[in-house]
N, C-alpha and C positions, 0 to 999 in steps of 0.2 A: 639695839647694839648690846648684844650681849656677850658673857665673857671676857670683862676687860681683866687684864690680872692686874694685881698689885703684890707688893711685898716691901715693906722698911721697918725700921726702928722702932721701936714703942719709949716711947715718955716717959718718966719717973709716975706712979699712979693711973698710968692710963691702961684701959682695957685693952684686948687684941683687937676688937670692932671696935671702938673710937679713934686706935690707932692708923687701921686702914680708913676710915672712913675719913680723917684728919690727912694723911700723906697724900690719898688720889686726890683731893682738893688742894691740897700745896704743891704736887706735883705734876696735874694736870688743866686745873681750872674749871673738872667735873665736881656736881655735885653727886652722891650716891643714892640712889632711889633704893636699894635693899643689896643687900650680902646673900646672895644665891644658894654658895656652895664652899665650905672648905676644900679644896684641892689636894692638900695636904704639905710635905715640908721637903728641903732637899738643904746639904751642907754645900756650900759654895767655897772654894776655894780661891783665897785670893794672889794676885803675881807673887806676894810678897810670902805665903805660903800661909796667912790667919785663913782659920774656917770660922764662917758666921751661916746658920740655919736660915733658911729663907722659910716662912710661912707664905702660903700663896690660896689664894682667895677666887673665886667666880665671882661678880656682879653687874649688877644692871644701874648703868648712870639714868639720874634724871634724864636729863637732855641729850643728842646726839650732839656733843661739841660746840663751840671748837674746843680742839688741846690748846690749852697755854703752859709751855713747859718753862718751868722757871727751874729745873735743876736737873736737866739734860739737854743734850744737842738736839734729838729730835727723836721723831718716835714712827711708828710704823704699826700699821692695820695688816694683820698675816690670815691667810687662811690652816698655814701651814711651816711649822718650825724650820724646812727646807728653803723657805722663803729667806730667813735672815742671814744679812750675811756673815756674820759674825759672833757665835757665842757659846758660854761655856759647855762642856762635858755634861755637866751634871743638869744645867740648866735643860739642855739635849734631850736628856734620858728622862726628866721630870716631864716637859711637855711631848713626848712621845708616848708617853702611860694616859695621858689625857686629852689624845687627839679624838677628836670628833671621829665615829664612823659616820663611813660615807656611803 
C-alpha cells in the first residue's frame, strides 16, 4: 500500500517529517515504514475565506491497516481523484499533477 497522502500542522519545534509521521499515527492508527516522496504544496482555501499551505507527502505504512480515524468521519481508498465525491479546487488540481500514468 503505497501512496498514502498525508498533510496537518506541525508542533512548536517539531520537524516536517516528525510532524507527518506523528499526524498519520494520530490520524489514522498507521505506523509509517519510510517517507517516499515529497509531493509538493498547494494553498487551500477555507469556507471562511483563510488560506493555509498544505505540504503533501507519498509514503509507505508499516502494515496494511486497519484505519482507525480518530479525527474524521471516514476515509476512502481511490484510484483516482474522480472517484471523490466531494472536494476542493485546489485540492483537484494538486492531485491531478500527480496522478499515476496508466
Amino acid at each position: 500500500m503505497k501512496n498514502l497522502y498525508a498533510r496537518r500542522r506541525r508542533e512548536k519545534g517539531e520537524s516536517v517529517l516528525d510532524c507527518l509521521i506523528r499526524e498519520v499515527g494520530e490520524e489514522t492508527g498507521l505506523a509509517v515504514e519510510s517517507v517516499d516522496q515529497y509531493l509538493g504544496h498547494f494553498d487551500y482555501t477555507y469556507a471562511r475565506g483563510r488560506v493555509s499551505r498544505q505540504f503533501v507527502f507519498a509514503l509507505t505504512p508499516d502494515k496494511p491497516g486497519p484505519i482507525v480515524l480518530t479525527e474524521h468521519d471516514r476515509h476512502q481508498w481511490i484510484r483516482d481523484a474522480d472517484e471523490l465525491p466531494s472536494i476542493t479546487g485546489e485540492l483537484r488540481a494538486f492531485l491531478a499533477m500527480h496522478r499515476p500514468h496508466r
